[in-house]
N, C-alpha and C positions, 0 to 999 in steps of 0.2 A: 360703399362698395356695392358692385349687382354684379352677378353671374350671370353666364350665358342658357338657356333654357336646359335642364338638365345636363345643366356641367359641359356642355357641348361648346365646341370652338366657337367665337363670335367675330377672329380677326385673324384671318384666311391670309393674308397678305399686306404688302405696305401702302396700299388705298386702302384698305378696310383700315388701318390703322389711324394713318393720314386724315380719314374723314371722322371717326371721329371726335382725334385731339379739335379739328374743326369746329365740328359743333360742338365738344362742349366747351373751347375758349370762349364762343359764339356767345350759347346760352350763359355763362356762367358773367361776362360782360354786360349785357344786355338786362340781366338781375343784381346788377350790381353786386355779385356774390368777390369776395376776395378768394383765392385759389390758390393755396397754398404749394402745392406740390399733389402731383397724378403719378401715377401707373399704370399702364393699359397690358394685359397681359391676355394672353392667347382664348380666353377665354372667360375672363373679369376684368374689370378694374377699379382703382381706388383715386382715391381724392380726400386733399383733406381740403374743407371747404369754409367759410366762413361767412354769412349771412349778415349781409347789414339791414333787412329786412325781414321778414316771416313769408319767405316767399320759398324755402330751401324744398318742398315737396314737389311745389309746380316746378320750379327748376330739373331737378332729377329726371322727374318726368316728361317733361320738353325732350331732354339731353336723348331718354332711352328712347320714347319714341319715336324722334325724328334721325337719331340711328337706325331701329329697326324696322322701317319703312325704306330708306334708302337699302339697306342691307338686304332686304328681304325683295327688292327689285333685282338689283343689279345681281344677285344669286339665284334668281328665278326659285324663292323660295315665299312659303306663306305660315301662318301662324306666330305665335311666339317668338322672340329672339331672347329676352331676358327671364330668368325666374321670379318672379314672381318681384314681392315689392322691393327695393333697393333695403340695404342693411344703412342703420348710421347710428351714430353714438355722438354721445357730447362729450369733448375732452377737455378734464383742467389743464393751465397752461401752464405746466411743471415739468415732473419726469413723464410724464403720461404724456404729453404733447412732442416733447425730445424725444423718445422712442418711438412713439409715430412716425416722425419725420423718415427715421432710419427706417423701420416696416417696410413704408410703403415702397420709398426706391430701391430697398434691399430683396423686394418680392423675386425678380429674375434670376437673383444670385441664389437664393435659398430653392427656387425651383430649376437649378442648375441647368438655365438657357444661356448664360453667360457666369466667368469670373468675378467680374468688376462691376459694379452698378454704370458707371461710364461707359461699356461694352452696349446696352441698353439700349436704342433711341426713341422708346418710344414710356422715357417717362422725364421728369422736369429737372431727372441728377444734371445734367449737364449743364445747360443753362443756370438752376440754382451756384454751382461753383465756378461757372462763368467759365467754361469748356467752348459756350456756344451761344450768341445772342439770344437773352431771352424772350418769348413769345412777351407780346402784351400784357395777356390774360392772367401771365402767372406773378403774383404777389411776392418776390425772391425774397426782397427784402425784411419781409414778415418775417419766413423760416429764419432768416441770415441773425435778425435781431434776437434769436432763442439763443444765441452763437457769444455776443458781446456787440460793439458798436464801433470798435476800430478797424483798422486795414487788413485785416489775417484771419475778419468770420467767415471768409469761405473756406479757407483752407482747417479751419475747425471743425467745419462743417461739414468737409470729406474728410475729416483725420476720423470722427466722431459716428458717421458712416460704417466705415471700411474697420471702425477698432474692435477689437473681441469681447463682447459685453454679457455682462450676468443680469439681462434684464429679462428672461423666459417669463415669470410670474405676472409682468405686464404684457408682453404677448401674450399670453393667455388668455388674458381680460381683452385685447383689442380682438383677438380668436375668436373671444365668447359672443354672447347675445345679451349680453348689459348692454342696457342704452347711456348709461352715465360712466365716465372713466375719472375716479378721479381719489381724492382722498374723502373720508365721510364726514367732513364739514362738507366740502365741495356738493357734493351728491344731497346731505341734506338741503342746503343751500336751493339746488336746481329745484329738488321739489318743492322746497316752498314758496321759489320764484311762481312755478306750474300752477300749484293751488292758489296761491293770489290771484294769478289772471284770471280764474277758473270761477272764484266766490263773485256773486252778482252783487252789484253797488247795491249802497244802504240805502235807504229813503226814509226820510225825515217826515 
């Protein structure tokens, strides 16, 4: 997720928006990143992202700044456009990752710019339930397989959406500033994936 430079608008209009689901289908192809499902909202947006590479920093940063240079043109504006460094977390792929899903395209409805996450165009619901061809970029089938693997995971996938869920205590956590989302096998897990990489080989 990254904000717009003190919480300020970043997407004034349906170009600004336009450009840049653009660039980041752009970059996130280009890094071979899978992309799960986006959000672009008036003033953030979200993604959940998935790295087949150790490349997911230069990425974000590609994405923000060749946003905020176009933006910062065509608005005859200078300085900043984003706050400071992009937010991310790492999610296990359980309830932490299922309620993700729902977050991110649920953002418009909770910030009541719209009813329906399908009301939206400028995030991946539509396409994900097949409303609307989906872009390239976006890995539908990722999300879809959190779903099951027969004929009826989209429409699980908007029932699952759109149902009324007691999941606030993981909102929370995706809210918060943990970098790890998960259960505490999971999390210990990540770090001691981290610290492997981290200890320098032995020498004999």
């Amino acid at each position: 997720m990254a904000r717009g430079n003190a919480r300020m608008s970043i997407f004034l209009d349906e170009k600004d928006y336009r450009q840049f689901i653009y660039v980041l289908g752009d970059v996130v192809e280009q890094c071979e990143i899978e992309c799960w499902n986006y959000c672009v909202m008036p003033n953030h947006y979200h993604a959940t992202l998935k790295p087949t590479h150790p490349n997911l920093s230069e990425a974000i940063r590609r994405i923000n700044s060749t946003y905020a240079q176009w933006w910062n043109k065509r608005h005859e504006r200078v300085g900043h456009v984003f706050q400071g460094r992009f937010k991310d977390q790492i999610v296990e792929s359980t309830e932490y990752l299922l309620t993700l899903s729902r977050y991110v395209v649920m953002n418009p409805v909770r910030a009541h710019l719209v009813a329906h996450p399908k009301e939206w165009r400028w995030s991946s619901y539509c396409a994900t339930v097949g409303q609307i061809p989906s872009p390239s970029f976006i890995a539908v089938n990722s999300t879809l397989r959190l779903f099951g693997d027969d004929g009826n995971i989209a429409s699980r996938f908007a029932q699952f959406v759109c149902a009324e869920a007691n999941d606030e205590p993981i909102v929370e956590r995706i809210r918060s500033n943990e970098r790890i989302l998960g259960s505490a096998a999971f999390k210990a897990g990540v770090k001691a994936a981290r610290g492997a990489r981290r200890e320098p080989a032995s020498q004999m």
